[in-house]
PAZAPA-4460 file (N, C-alpha, C; in steps of 0.05 Angstrom, whole numbers, plus 32768, in hexadecimal, padded with zeros to 4 digits):
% residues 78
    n_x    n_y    n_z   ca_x   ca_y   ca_z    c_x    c_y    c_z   seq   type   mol
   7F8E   82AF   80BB   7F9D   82AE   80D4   7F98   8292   80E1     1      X     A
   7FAD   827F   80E8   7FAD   826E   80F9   7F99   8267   8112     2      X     A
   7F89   8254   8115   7F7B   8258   8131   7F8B   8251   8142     3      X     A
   7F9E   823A   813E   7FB4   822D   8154   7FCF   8246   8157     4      X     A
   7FD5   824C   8167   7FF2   8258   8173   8000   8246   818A     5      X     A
   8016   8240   8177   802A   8235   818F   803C   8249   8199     6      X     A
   803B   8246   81BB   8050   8265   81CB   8065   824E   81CE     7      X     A
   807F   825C   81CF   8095   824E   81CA   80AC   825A   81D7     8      X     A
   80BD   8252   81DF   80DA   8265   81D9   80FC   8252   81DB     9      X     A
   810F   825F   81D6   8122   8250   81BF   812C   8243   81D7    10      X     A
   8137   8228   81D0   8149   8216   81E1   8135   8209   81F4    11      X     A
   8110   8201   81EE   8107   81F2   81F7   80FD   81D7   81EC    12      X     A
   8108   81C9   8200   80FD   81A8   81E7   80EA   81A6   81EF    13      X     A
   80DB   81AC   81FC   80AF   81A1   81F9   80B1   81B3   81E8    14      X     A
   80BB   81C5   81DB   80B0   81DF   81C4   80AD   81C6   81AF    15      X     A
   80C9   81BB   81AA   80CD   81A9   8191   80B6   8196   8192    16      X     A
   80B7   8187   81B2   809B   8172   81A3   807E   8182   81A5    17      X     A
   806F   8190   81AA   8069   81A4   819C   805C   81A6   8185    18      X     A
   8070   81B3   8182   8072   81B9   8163   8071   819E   814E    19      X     A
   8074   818A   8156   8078   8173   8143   805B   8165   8151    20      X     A
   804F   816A   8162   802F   8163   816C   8022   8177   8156    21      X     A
   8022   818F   8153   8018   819D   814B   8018   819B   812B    22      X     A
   8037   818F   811A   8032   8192   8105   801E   8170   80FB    23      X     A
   801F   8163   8112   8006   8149   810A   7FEC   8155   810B    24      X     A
   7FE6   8169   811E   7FCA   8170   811C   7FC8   8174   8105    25      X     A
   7FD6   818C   80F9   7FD6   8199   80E4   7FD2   8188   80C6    26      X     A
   7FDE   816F   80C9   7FD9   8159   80B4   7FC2   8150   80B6    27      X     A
   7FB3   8148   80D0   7F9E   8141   80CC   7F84   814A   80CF    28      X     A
   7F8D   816D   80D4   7F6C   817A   80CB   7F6D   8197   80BE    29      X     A
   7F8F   819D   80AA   7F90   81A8   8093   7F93   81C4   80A9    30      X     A
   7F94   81CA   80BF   7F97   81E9   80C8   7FAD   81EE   80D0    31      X     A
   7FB8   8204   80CD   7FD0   820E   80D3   7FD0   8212   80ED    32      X     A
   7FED   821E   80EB   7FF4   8223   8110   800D   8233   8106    33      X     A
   800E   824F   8122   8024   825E   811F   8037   825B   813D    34      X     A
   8050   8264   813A   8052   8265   814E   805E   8286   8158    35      X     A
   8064   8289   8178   806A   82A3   817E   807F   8299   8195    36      X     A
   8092   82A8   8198   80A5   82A7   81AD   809D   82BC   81C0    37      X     A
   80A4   82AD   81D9   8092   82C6   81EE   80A8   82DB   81F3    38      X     A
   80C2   82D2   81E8   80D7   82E0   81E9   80D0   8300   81DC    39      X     A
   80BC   82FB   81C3   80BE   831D   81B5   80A5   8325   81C2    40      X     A
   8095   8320   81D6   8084   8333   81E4   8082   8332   8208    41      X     A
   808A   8349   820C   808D   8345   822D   8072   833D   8240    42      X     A
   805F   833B   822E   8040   8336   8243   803F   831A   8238    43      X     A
   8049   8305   8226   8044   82EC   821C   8060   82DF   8234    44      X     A
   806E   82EA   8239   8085   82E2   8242   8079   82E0   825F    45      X     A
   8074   82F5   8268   8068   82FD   8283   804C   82E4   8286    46      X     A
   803F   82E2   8271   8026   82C9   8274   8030   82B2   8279    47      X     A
   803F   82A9   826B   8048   829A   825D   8061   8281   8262    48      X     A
   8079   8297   8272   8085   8291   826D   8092   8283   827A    49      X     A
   808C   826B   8295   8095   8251   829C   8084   8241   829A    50      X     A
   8073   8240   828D   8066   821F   8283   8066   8221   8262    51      X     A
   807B   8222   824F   807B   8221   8237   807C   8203   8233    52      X     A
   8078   81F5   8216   8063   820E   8202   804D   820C   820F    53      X     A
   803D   821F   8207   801C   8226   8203   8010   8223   81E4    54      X     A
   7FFC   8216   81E5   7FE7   8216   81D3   7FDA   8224   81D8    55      X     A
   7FCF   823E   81C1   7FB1   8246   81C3   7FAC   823F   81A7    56      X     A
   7F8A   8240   81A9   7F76   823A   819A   7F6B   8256   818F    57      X     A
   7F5B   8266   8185   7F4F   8277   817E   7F58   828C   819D    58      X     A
   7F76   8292   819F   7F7B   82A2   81B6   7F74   829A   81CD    59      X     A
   7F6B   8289   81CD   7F68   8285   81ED   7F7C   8260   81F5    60      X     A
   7F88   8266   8205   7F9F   824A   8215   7F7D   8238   8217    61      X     A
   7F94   821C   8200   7F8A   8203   8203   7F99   81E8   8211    62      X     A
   7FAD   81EF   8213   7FBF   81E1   8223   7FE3   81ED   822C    63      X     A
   7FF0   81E2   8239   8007   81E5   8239   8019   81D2   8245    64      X     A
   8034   81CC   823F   8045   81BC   8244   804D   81A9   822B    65      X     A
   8033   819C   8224   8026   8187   8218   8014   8185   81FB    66      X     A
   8012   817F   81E6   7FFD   8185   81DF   7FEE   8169   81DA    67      X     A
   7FD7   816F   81D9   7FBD   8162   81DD   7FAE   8152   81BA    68      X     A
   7FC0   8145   81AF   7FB0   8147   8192   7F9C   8147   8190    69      X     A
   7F90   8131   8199   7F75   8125   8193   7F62   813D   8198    70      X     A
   7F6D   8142   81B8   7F5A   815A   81C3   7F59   816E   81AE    71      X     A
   7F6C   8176   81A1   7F6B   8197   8190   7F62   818E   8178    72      X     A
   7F67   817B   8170   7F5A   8170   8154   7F36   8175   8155    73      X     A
   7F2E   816A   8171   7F15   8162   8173   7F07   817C   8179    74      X     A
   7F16   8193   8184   7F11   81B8   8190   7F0D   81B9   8174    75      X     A
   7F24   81B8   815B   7F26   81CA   8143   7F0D   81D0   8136    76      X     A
   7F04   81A5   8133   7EE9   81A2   812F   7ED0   81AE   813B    77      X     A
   7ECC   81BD   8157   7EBA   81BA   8165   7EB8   81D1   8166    78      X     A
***
């Protein structure tokens, strides 16, 4: 299972960059990442759902709006 989850939902462009932050992490320290739309659960939607995307890390929010490479690169490690 993924430690990174990106929360997401359709017709947002910070989703897209994102997701293209996320697939560089992913190049440069080999871990995956999933993502979830807060759209298919009403308590992710309810958390969630005016400051998309969200990053979490091992379940718990590491950032949002934005993502942080360096920062989550240097968490993955740590």
């Amino acid at each position: 299972m993924p430690r990174v989850t990106l929360l997401t939902r359709v017709d947002c462009h910070l989703c897209d960059a994102a997701r293209e932050a996320l697939d560089r992490v992913a190049a440069r320290t080999g871990e995956a990442w999933t993502e979830v739309d807060v759209a298919t659960d009403i308590e992710l939607e309810r958390d969630y759902g005016d400051r998309l995307p969200v990053v979490l890390l091992d379940g718990k929010e590491h950032g949002y709006w934005r993502v942080e490479e360096d920062r989550l690169v240097r968490d993955l490690h740590g």
